[in-house]
N, C-alpha and C positions, 0 to 999 in steps of 0.2 A: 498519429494523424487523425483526421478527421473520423467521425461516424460511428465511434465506438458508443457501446453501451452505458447506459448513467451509472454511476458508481458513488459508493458512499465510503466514507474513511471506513479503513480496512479493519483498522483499531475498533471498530464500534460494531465488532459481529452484534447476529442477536440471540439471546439465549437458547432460540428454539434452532440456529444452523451452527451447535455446537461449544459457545462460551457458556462460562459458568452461568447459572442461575442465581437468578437475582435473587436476595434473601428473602424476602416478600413467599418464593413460589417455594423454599423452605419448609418457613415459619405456618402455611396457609392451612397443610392438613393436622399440624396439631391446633393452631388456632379453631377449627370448626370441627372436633373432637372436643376441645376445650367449652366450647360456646354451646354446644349441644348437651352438655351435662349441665354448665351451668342455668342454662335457659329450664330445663326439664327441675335442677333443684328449687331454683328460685321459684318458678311459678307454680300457683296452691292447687292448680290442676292439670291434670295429665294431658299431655302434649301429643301429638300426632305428628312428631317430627325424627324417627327411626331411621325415615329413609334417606334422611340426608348420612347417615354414618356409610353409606352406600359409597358415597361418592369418597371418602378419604384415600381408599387404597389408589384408585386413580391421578386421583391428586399426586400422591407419593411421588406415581412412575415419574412425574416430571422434573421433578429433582432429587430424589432419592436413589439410591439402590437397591438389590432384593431384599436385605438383610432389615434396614429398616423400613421397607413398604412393609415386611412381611410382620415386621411387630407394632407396624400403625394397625394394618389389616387385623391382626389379633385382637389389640387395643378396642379398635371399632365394635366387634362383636363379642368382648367381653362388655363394654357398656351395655352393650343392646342386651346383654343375658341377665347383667345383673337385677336383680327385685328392686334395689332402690332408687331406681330412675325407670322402671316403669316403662318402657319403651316398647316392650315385644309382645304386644295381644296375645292372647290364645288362640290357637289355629295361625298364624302367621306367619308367613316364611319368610319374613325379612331375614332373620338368619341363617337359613339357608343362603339366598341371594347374594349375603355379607361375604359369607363363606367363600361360594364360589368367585364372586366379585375379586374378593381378596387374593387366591389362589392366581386365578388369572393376571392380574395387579403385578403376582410376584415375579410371574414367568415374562412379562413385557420389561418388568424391568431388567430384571436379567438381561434381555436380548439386548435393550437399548444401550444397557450400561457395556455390552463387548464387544458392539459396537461404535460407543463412543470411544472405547479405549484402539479401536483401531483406527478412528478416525486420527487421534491424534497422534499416531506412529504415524499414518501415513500422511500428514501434515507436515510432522516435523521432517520427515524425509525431503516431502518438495521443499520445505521451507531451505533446507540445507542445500539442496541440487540448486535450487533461485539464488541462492546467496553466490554459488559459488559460480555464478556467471554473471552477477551486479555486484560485488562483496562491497562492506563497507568502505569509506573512504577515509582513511589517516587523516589525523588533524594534520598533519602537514606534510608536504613533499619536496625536499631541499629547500629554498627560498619560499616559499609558497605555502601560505596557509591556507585549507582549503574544508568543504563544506556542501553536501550533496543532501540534497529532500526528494523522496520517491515515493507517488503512489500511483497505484497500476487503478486503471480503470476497472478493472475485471474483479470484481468480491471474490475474496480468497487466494488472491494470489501475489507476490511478491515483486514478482516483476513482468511488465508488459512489453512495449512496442517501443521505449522510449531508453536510452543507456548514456554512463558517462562514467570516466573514468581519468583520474590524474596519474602520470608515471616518470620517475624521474629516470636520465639515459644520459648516454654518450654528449649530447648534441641539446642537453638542457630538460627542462622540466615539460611534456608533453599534456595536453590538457583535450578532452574530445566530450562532447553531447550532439546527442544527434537523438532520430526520429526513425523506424522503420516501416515498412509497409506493413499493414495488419496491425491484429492489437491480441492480446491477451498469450495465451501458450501457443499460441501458433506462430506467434514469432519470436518468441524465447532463441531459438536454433539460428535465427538471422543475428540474434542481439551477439549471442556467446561467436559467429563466426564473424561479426564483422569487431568485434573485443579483443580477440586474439589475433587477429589482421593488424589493429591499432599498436598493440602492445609489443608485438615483435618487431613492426613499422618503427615506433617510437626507441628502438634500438638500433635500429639498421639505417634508417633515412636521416639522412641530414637537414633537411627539409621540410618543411609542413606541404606543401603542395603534391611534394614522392610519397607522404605517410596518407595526404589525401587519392592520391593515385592510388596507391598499396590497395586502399579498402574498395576505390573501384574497381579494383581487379578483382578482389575479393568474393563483391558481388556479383560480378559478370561469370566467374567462373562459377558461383554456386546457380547462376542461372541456365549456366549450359548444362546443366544434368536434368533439366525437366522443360520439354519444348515447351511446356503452358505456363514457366512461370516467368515472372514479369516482379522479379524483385528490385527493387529500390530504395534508397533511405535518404533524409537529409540531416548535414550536420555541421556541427561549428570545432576546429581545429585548432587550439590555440600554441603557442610553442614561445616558452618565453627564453631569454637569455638568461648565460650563466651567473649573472650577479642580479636577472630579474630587473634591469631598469628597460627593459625594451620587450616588449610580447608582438608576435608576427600570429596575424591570425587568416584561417582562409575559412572562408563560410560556402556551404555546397547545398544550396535549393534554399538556404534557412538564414533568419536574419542573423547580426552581427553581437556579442555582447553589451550589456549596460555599462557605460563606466561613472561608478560613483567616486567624484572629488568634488571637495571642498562645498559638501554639503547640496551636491546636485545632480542629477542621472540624467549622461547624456549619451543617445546610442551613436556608436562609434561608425561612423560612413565605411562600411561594407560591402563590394557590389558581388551577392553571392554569384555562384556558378551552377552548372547543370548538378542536379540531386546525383548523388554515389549511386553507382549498377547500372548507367544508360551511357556507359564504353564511349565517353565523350573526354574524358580528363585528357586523353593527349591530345585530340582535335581544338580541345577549349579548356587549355590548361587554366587552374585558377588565380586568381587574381590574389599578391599574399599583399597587405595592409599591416604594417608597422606604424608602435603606437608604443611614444616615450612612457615608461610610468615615474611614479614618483611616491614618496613616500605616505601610507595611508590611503591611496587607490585600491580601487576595490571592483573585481569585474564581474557582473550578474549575468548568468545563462539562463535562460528560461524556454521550456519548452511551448508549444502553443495551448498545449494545456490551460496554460495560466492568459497566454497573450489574447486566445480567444473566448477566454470563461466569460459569460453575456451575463448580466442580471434580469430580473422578471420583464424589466420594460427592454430590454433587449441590447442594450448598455454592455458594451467591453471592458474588461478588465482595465483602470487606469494605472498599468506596471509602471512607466516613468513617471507618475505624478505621487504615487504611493510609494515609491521607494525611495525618496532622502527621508521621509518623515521617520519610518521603519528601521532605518541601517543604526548598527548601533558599532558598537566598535568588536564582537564577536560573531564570527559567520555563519557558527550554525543556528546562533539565536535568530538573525539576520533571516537564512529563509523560514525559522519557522514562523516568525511573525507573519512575512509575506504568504503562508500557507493559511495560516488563520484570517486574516483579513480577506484572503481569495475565497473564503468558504464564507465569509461573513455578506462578502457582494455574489457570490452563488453558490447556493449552499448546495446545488446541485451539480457538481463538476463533470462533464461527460467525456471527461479525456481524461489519458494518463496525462499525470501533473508533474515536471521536472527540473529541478534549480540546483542551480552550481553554481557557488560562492566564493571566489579565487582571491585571494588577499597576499599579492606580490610584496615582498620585504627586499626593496632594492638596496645592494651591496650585502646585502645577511645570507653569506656562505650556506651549503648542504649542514 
């Protein structure tokens, strides 16, 4: 939902909040080791330039480890000792400085370097617990070839406030995205219990409106254990048949899917119902919307992420004017286009971003 923080692809950490270092910040302290002898042989007189060998071991810390800060730091104040580049005046404690400079150099790198290494254990841990409450999506589900793009508003983390998941059951191929209240790790705990409301629903209900019930039950009951809280989510339901020529869809607070045929996206008349967790589904049960497919339809979810990404002049994302040009005949290329061109009309996305790509095969068995 709305108000979350700006976010940038997650893919494009920056060197300095843990991805590798760019070869440049490498390359930088033997280049100016390198530059500093040649500058001192080349020219016919002595130079007063010692104290930049100062700065190498520092350099180091930022991409190196101790082992090589500690034989850059060496390197530094053997130049500076040696006679034939002339560097270290009489009476001058440049190396001294060197010394201690280097020393110190060795122990930051150390720290930083065993702390990077825990950084990344305890990365790939969340990374793993994130996963295993959005896990990837199979190329396909029975009749259904399908096609999921995620990114969380929140730097660093994997999954936000936004979920979707396809599962095939008793009662056909079940298909769910939806939107939760909050954004980043604080609603991670909403996403995995209203996932496994769906998943077990998509076994047990015959129905998309009962599997829509199911999850507002879901949330009402995780609402009664804290009188303050006030959870909610909106979401789209889709449930197709067992040979895939018919999908029944129920939409709850949130619009309807795209349907792309024959080369045109048209959104499908919808009339959503009250958002999931406000104990309304029996009083105003949902409205279910059947919708013929045919062969080479292709049904696009998108979260508001993408429906309200503005450009500088204040400009909405055009999802149905942009999307036959983009559709190709493979799904997952399909939303990443649509992700690349959504960062190309706002390169600043301040929502989580979420597409689901459904490519129903009417009559093509499990």
């Amino acid at each position: 939902m709305r108000g979350r923080p700006a976010r940038r692809d997650p893919d494009r950490r920056g060197w300095l909040s843990g991805a590798p270092p760019p070869g440049w910040a490498r390359v930088l302290p033997s280049a100016l080791l390198a530059g500093v002898c040649a500058a001192e042989l080349i020219s016919p007189e002595p130079l007063d330039i010692g104290f930049l060998l100062g700065a190498i071991p520092p350099l180091a810390v930022l991409a190196h480890g101790p082992v090589a800060t500690a034989v850059l730091g060496a390197l530094a104040v053997l130049v500076l000792t040696v006679p034939v580049f002339d560097l270290n005046d009489p009476g001058s404690t440049d190396v001294l400085t060197v010394c201690f400079v280097s020393l110190l150099s060795v122990l930051l790198s150390y720290v930083r370097s065993s702390r990077d290494a825990q950084l990344v254990t305890e990365r790939a841990v969340a990374e793993a617990a994130q996963r295993a409450v959005v896990p990837p999506l199979p190329e396909r589900v029975g009749p259904v070839r399908c096609a999921g793009l995620y990114r969380a508003a929140q730097r660093g983390t994997l999954v936000g406030g936004d979920f979707f998941d396809v599962r095939a059951g008793p009662y056909g191929v079940r298909a769910v995205m939806g939107d939760v209240q909050g954004h980043g790790l604080s609603a991670v705990a909403t996403v995995a219990s209203l996932l496994g409301a769906f998943r077990e629903a998509a076994l047990d209900q015959p129905d998309p409106e009962a599997v829509a019930a199911r999850l507002d039950r879901r949330l009402a009951v995780d609402s009664a254990g804290d009188p303050h809280a006030e959870l909610f989510a909106t979401a789209v339901l889709l449930d197709f048949s067992a040979d895939a020529r018919v999908v029944r869809i129920v939409a709850c607070g949130q619009a309807g899917p795209l349907l792309l045929r024959d080369g045109r996206a048209v959104e499908l008349d919808v009339d959503p119902c009250t958002p999931l967790g406000l104990g309304l589904a029996e009083a105003a049960p949902p409205r279910v919307v059947s919708v013929p497919l045919r062969a080479g339809d292709r049904l696009f979810l998108a979260s508001d992420g993408v429906t309200e990404a503005r450009d500088a002049a204040g400009v909405f994302y055009p999802l149905a004017e942009r999307l036959p040009g983009l559709a190709g005949e493979d799904p997952v290329a399909l939303a990443e286009r649509v992700w690349t061109d959504l960062v190309r009309h706002c390169p600043d996305v301040q929502d989580d971003v979420t597409m689901l790509v459904l490519a129903p095969r009417p009559g093509d068995g499990p």
